[in-house]
Each structure stands twice: as C-alpha cells, then as structure tokens.
C-alpha positions in Angstrom: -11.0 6.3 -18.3 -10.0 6.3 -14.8 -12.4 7.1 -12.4 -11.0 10.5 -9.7 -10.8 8.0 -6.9 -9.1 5.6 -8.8 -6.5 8.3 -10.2 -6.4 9.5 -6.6 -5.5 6.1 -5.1 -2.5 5.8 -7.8 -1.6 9.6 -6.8 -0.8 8.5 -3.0 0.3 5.6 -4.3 3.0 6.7 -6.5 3.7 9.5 -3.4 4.3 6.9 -0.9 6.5 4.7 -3.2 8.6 7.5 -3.9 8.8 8.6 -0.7 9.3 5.2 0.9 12.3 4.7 -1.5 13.9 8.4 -0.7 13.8 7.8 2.9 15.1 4.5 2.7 18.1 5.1 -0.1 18.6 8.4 1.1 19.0 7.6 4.4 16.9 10.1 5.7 14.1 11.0 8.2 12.3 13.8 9.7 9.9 13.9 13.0 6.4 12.6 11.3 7.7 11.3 8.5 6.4 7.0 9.5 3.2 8.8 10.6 2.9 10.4 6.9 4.2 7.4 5.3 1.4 5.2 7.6 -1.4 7.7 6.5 -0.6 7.6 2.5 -0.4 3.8 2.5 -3.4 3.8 4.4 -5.1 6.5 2.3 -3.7 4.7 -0.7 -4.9 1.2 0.2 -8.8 2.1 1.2 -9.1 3.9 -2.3 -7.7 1.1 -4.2 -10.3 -1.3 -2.4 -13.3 1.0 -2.5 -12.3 0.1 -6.7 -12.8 -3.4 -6.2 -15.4 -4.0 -9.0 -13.3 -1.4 -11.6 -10.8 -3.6 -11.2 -12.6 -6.6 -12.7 -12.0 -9.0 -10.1 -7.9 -8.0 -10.0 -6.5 -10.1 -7.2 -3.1 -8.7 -7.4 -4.8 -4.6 -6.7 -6.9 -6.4 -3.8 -4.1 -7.9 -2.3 -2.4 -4.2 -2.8 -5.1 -2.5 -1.2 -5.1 -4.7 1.6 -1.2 -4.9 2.3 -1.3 -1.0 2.2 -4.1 -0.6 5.0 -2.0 -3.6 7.0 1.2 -1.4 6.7 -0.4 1.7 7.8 -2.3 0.0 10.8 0.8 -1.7 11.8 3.0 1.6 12.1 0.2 3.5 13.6 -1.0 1.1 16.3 0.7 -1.1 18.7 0.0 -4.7 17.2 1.7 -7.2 17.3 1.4 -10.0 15.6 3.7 -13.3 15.5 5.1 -13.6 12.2 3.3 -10.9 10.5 6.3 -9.6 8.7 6.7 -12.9 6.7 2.3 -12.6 6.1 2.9 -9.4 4.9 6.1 -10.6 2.9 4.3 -13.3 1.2 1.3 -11.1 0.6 3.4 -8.1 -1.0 5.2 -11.0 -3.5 1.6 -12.1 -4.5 0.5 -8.6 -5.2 3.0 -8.1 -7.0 3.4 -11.3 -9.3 -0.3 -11.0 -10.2 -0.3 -7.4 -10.9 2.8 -8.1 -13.1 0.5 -10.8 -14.9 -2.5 -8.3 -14.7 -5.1 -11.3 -12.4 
C-alpha cells in the first residue's frame, strides 16, 4: 500500500501535469500561475525523492524527482545554465523510458 507521502507526491504530481498541460493547450495564464507551477513541481519532486528506498532502487522515479526539483529551481531563481534545456531534455526522456519499463 502506498505510503501518505508517496500518495501525496503522485497528488501534486498528477496536479501539476494537468495543470502544466491546461495552461499550455489552453493557451492560458494568470498572474502566479509559473510561481504555482514552480512550487508543485518542486513540492512534487522532494516527496518522490524522500521515497527513494520505496521505490526499490527505481532510476526512472529518481530521475523524476530530480528533474521536478531542477524545473522548479530554474523558474524560481535566476540560473542560468549553458545548455541546461537539452540536460534537462535528455534527463526527462530517461525518466520517462525507465519508468515506462518500470527500472
């Protein structure tokens, strides 16, 4: 069964995906609405790797976690970072092709 911060992690999760994907096919913003969508990734990605061991060793949720804090961080402070859209690119395909094969 999952553990509450587990099930809380795929809570904001699922929130930010769907709101990510309104805001973006919708075509539509609000004042606040990158800070919110910075906070829930970032909320979203600590949670999933504070589960690190429940997820026995799952590469693909660690790279998850980790590309969700990196997103937050990136649209809440001014970084930059040469070619940290392509990192992040290749980090977000890796995440998700080993989640698809469950590693």
């Amino acid at each position: 069964m999952f553990g509450l911060t587990k099930r809380l992690a795929m809570l904001l999760l699922s929130v930010w995906l769907i709101a990510s994907g309104l805001l973006s096919v919708a075509d539509i913003g609000f004042q606040g609405a990158t800070l919110i969508l910075d906070l829930l990734a970032m909320a979203a990605g600590i949670l999933i790797l504070l589960q690190w061991e429940s997820w026995s060793a799952k590469i693909g949720m660690i790279l998850l976690g980790a590309w969700l804090v990196a997103q937050g961080l990136l649209g809440l402070l001014p970084i930059s970072i040469q070619s940290i859209d392509v990192i992040l690119g290749l980090a977000a395909l890796a995440a998700g092709i080993l989640i698809l094969l469950k590693r």
